[in-house]
N, C-alpha and C positions, 0 to 999 in steps of 0.2 A: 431495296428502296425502303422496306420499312412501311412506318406509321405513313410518312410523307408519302409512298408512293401510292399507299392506299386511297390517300384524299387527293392526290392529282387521278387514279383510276375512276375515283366517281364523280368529279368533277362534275357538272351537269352545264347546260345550253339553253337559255332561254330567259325569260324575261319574270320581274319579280310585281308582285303586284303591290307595288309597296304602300297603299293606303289603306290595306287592310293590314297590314303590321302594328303590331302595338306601339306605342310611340317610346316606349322603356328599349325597344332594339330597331325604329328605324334609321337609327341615325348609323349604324352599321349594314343598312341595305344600301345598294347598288342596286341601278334601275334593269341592271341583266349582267349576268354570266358567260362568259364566253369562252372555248376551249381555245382560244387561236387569236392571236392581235389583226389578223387579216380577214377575221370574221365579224368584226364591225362592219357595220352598213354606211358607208361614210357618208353617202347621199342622201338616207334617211336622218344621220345625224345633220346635213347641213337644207334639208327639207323641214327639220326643226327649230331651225332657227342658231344653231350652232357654231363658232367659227373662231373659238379659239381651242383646241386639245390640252389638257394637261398631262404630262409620262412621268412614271416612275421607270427606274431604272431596272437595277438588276430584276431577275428572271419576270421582267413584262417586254424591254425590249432586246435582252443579251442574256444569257448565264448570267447566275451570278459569280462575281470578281472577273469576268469574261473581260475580253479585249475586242474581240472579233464579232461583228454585231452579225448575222442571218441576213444572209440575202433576201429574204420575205419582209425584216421588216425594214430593211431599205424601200421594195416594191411598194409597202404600203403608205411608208410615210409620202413616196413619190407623189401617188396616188391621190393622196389627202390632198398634197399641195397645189395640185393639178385642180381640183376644184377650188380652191381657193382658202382651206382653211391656214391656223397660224401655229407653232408650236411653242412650248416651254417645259423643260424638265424639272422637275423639282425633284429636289436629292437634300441627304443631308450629310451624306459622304463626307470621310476623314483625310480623302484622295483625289483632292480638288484637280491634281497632271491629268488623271484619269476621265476623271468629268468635263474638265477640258476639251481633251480630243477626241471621246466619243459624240460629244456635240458637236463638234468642228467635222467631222465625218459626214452627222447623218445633216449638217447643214441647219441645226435650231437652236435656240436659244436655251437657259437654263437661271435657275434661282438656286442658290444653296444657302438654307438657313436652319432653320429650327427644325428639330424632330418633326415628324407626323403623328400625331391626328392634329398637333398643331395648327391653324388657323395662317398664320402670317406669311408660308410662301405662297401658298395659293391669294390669298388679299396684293402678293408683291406683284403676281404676274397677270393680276385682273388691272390693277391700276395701271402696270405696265404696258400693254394693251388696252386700255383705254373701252375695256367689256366690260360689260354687266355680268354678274355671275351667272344670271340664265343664260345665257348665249355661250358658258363655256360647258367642257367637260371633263370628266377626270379618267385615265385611264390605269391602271393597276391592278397588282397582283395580291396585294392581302385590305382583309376587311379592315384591321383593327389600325391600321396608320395610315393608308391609301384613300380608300371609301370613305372611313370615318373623317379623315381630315376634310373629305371634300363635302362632305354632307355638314359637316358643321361652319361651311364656310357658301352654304347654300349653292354650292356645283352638286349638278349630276355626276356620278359616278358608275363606271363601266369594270367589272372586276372581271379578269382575263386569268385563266390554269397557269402557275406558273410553269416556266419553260422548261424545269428543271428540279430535281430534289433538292442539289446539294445551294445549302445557303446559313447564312448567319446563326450559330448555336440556340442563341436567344431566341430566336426567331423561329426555329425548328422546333425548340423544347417549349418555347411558352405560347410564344401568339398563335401555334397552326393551332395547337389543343383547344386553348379557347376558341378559334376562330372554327374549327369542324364543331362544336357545342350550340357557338350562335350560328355555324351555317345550318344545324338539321332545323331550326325554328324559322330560320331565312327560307329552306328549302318547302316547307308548310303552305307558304304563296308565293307559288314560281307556277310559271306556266313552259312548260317545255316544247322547244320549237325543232325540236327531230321525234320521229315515233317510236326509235329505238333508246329511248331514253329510259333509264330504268326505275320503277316503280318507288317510290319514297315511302315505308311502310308509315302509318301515322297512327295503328293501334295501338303504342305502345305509349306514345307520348313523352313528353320531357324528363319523366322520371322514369321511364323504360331504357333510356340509353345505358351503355356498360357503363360509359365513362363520366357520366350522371350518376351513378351507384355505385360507383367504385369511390368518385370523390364523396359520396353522402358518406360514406363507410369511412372514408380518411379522416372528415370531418370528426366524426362521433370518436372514432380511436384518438387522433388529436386531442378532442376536448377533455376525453378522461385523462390523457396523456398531459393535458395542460392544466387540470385540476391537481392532477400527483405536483405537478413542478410548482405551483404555488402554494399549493399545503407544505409542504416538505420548504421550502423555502421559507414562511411566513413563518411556520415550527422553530425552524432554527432560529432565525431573526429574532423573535418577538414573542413566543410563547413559552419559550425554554428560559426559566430565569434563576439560574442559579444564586443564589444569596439574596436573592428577591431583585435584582437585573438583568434584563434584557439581555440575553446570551450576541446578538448584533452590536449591541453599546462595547459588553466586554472583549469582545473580539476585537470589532474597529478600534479602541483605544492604544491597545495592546498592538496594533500594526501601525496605527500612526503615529505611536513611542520610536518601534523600531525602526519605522522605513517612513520619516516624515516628510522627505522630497518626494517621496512615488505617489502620494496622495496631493500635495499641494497645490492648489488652483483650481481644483474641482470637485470638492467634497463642500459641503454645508453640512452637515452634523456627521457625529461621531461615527451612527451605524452606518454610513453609507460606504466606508470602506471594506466593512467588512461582504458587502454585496458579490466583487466578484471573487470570495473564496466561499462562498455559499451555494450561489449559482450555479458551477459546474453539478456540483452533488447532487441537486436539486434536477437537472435536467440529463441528470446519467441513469435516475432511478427512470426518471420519466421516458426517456431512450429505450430502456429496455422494453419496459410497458407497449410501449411503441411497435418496438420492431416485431414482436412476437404476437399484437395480435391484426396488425398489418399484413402480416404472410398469413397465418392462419385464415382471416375473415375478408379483410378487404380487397388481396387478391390472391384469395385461394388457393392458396401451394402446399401440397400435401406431404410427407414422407420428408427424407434429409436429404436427398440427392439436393446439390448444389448446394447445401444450408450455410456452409461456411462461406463460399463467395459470393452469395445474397446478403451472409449479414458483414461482410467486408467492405463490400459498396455497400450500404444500408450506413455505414458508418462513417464513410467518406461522405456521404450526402447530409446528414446528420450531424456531423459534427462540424463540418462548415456553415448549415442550419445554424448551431448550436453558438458557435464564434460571434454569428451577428448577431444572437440574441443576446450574448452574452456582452457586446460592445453596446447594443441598442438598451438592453436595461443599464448597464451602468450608465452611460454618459446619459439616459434620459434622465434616470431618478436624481442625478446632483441636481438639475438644472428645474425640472416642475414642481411647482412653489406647493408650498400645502405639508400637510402633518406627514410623516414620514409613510407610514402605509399607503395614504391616496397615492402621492409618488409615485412609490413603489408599484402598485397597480395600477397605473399608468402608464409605466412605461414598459412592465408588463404585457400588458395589451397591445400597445404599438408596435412589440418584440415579436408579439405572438402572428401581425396579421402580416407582416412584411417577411417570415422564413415560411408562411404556410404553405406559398406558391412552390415556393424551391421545394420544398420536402416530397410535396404530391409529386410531381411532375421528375423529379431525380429520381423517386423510388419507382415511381411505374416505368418509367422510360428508363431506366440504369440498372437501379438495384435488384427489380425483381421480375426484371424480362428475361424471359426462357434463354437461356444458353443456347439455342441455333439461332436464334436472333439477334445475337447478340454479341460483341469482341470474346474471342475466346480465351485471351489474356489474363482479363479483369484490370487491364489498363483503364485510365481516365480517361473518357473523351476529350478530343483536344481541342482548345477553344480557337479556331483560327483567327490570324491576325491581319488585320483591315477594315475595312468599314462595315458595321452593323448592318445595311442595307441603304438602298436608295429609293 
């Protein structure tokens, strides 16, 4: 099971205290944690004043991609409605047959619209029911789409273990990682309602965690990593001036001579074609820089064993990195108004903050996880095909 099983094993039970939360992360707390959909108190929730539910789907009430909902949470939705509350699923599913009939099953209603932490289906199914947002709740299994949507839409929100590891790539690689980072600060004010609950160390604090000093270390490697790609880039461009011109001018002239359709409709000055034959070079020295003190510092890999299929995925991760920066700098710098270097660093920057996530998160989790943990191929992980989650 992995990284995922790890954070469904510690899961915790109990209630958060969310007014003492900073106000920078309570809009990702939930008013309690629960290992189990059957372990809501439905009486206490409709002793609160409560009486409409809100569900996510995949792994809060089925598998996810599942067909076959648990008998438990048939019992509990029974359960609910036996007291009187209402229901409505909110999904944003690509597999609307699907959401169909598993609403038609368990007998409730549903919204399908806009992503989560999105605002508008929770507003669709408050109006819909005719509730005030206190009076409803939210129920779900991740902080960053579920909770958040419901807290920014002024629902309480209840986050429940998911049911299951396996689910949406994205979801696995990007939201768990951040979402176990903001859960240990979540878990800071939790009150735990079993004895057997395991102790939440809190000596070490925000900058003790691995995975808090593993990104600070990615960070710093990056930055010197993104220092090389702009010096080495701006050199060639703009400081290299053979006959006393801009080494950028004379290139891009010289390609928009030869190849003047492959440029046409998106260039505004001369150097800008020559950007993506600069770029790659620029971000191949910087690559290297990269991958070598990545392994050496940030996550500590000693000797050569594996070196060659660390730095094969390393470069698979990286050089799909490397494609969207190299799409995200050209097509920014034609279009941001200003003297050719603003631009250029510009768009730069915007290159730089939209691959950082991919890089961290594919190299720790791909490129440079231990071989027993890991496919022993050195295949790509496979993205499956369906909906992102619900």
């Amino acid at each position: 099971m992995g990284r995922q099983g790890a954070a469904l094993r510690h899961f915790r039970h109990g209630r958060f205290e969310r007014h003492r939360i900073p106000s920078s992360l309570r809009g990702f707390c939930p008013t309690e944690a629960l290992r189990a959909l059957e372990d809501i108190d439905l009486e206490a929730l409709w002793a609160a004043g409560k009486r409409l539910i809100l569900l996510d789907v995949d792994n809060t009430l089925l598998p996810w991609r599942s067909r076959d909902i648990p008998a438990s949470t048939h019992d509990w939705i029974r359960a609910a409605k036996t007291l009187g509350f209402q229901f409505c699923v909110l999904s944003n599913t690509r597999h609307p047959e699907r959401l169909t009939a598993l609403c038609s099953e368990m007998g409730v209603d549903y919204v399908r619209d806009k992503f989560k932490p999105s605002r508008k289906m929770y507003l669709i199914a408050l109006e819909r029911y005719g509730v005030p947002a206190e009076q409803a709740v939210m129920v779900g299994d991740q902080l960053l789409t579920d909770v958040l949507g419901a807290n920014r839409a002024g629902i309480d929100a209840v986050w429940v273990k998911p049911l299951g590891p396996k689910e949406f790539v994205g979801t696995r690689v990007l939201s768990r990682n951040v979402e176990r980072v903001i859960g240990k600060f979540l878990y800071r004010y939790f009150q735990a309602t079993e004895s057997n609950e395991p102790s939440e160390p809190t000596k070490t604090g925000f900058f003790g965690h691995n995975l808090v000093r593993q990104f600070g270390k990615f960070v710093i490697v990056g930055g010197t990593s993104t220092v090389i790609d702009f010096t080495v880039l701006f050199v060639l461009m703009f400081w290299i001036k053979p006959g006393g011109e801009e080494l950028g001018t004379i290139v891009g002239r010289n390609l928009i001579a030869q190849y003047p359709h492959l440029f046409e409709g998106w260039i505004t000055r001369t150097s800008d074609a020559a950007v993506p034959v600069f770029q790659p070079i620029a971000s191949t020295i910087a690559l290297l820089n990269s991958f070598a003190f990545n392994r050496m510092w940030t996550f500590r890999i000693s000797g050569n064993e594996d070196k060659g299929l660390q730095f094969r995925r390393f470069l698979v991760v990286s050089l799909s990195a490397m494609f969207l920066n190299w799409v995200i700098t050209t097509k920014l710098n034609s279009v941001v108004p200003g003297h050719p270097k603003v631009s250029l660093a510009v768009a730069k920057a915007v290159a730089t903050v939209v691959v950082a996530f991919w890089n961290f998160f594919g190299q720790k989790l791909w490129a440079f996880k231990p071989r027993s943990e890991s496919d022993q191929d050195g295949s790509l992980p496979q993205v499956p095909q369906g909906e992102s989650g619900t």
